[in-house]
Residue, then its C-alpha position, 0 to 999 in steps of 0.5 A: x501294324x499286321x505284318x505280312x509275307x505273302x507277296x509273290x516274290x519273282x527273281x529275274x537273272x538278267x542284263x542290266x540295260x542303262x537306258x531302263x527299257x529293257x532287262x532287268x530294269x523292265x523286268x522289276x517294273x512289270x514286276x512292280x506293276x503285278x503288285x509283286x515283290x522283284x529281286x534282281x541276278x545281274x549277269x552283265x552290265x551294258x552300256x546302251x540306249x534306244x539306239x544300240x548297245x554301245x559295250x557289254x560288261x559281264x559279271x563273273x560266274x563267281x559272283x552271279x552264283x553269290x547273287x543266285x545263293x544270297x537271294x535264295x538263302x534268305x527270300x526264295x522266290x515264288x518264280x525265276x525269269x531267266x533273261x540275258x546270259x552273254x556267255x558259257x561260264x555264266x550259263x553254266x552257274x545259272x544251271x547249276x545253281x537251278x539243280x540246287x534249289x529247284x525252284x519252281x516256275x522257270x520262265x526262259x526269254x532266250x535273249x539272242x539279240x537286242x531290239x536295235x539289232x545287237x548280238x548279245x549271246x556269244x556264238x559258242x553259247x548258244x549250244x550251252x543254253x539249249x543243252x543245260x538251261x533249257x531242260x530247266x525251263x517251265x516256258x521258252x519264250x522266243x522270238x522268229x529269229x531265235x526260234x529259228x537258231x533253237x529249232x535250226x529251221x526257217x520260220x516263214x508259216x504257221x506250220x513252220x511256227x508249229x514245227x519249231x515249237x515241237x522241237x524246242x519244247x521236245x524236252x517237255x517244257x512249254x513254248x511261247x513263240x512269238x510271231x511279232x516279227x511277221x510285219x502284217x500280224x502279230x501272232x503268237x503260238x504257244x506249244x505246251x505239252x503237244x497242245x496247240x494255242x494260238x494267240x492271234x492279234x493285230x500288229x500294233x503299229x508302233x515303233x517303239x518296241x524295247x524290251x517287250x520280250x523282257x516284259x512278256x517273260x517277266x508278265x509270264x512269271x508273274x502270273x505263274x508266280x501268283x499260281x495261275x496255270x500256263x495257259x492264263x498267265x501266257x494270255x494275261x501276259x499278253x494282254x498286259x504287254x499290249x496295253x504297254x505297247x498300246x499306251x504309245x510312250x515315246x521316248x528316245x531317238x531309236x526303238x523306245x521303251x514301253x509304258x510298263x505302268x500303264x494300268x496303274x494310270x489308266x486305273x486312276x483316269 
């Protein structure tokens, strides 16, 4: 047996969601599914399901950085994705650990609130996020709503989409604003370095919507993760978020869950 060792390898830093829709379960199937190696930096524990979140317990800021060192001491990644980060001190670590290893292509899904409406960043954390973590991100990957906490302005237009872009980005990493929550549309902008890209498309009409942000973002790093440039690995990242969301799973009493392994069974038609 030939025994190999270039796999991309793609840690995501998240939450774990129970329900295995969103966080850091979706993020190692969209993982899974790119044919790439996924290590997990669990930072809280949540009790949820397609309805709602139900309790959040967060893993200390000790043992987050003894996750972030026993992964890279040992199987450095090729791409980091950075997902739910519920309170300061964790933040802080993660930012922290980022300036130690410097590790190349930092995907930030700015997890704000949940699909079921659920706040899951602290009030006082949000300022700790934009000031130490965001500086550290490749790519931004936010929604209107957190789009407009970040940019501290309303998102009603394109230009307004623009303008918040520009803000978020000031810093030099690249925005993915993701236009999913005008109903009629679902467009997408991404900012990168003054460069103005549109992603535009059809709103899909399907309730079931947990854990895209989380799969677009790992699909993100994944794609950087296999080299591509920026501006491929956003649109293939799209392209793979709409076939799961296509693929018209339906599981739950609430927002359910997307096919994350859709190509791998459209492959075996």
């Amino acid at each position: 047996m030939k025994l190999r060792s270039d796999m991309p390898k793609v840690l995501t830093i998240a939450g774990s969601d129970s329900s295995g829709g969103a966080g850091i379960q979706a993020d190692l199937k969209t993982i899974a599914a790119q044919h790439m190696y996924g290590m997990s930096v669990i930072t809280a524990l949540t009790a949820q399901n397609t309805t709602g979140v139900r309790s959040i317990f967060d893993a200390s800021p000790d043992f987050v950085a003894d996750e972030i060192d026993a992964v890279f001491e040992d199987i450095r990644p090729d791409a980091v994705k950075i997902g739910m980060l519920s309170e300061s001190g964790i933040i802080d670590i993660v930012a922290s650990k980022l300036c130690e290893y410097e590790p190349a292509n930092v995907v930030l899904d700015p997890v704000m609130v949940a699909t079921s409406g659920s706040r899951l960043l602290k009030d006082e954390a949000v300022g700790e996020l934009i000031d130490k973590l965001l500086p550290l991100a490749d790519i931004v990957t936010p929604n209107i709503p957190e789009a407009e906490i970040l940019a501290e302005r309303e998102i009603k237009s394109d230009d307004d989409m623009i303008r918040a872009a520009e803000k978020i980005g000031a810093s030099g990493t690249a925005v993915m604003l993701k236009g999913g929550h005008f109903i009629e549309r679902a467009d997408d902008l991404l900012w990168d370095n003054g460069r103005i890209i549109w992603l535009r498309a059809e709103h899909i009409d399907n309730p079931n919507t947990h854990g895209t942000g989380c799969t677009l973002s790992s699909a993100i790093a994944c794609g950087l993760a296999g080299g591509k440039a920026m501006e491929r690995a956003v649109r293939e990242a799209k392209e793979y978020l709409t076939g799961a969301i296509c693929a018209g799973l339906d599981l739950g009493h609430g927002h359910g869950p997307l096919d994350h392994m859709w190509a791998m069974e459209t492959s075996h038609d």
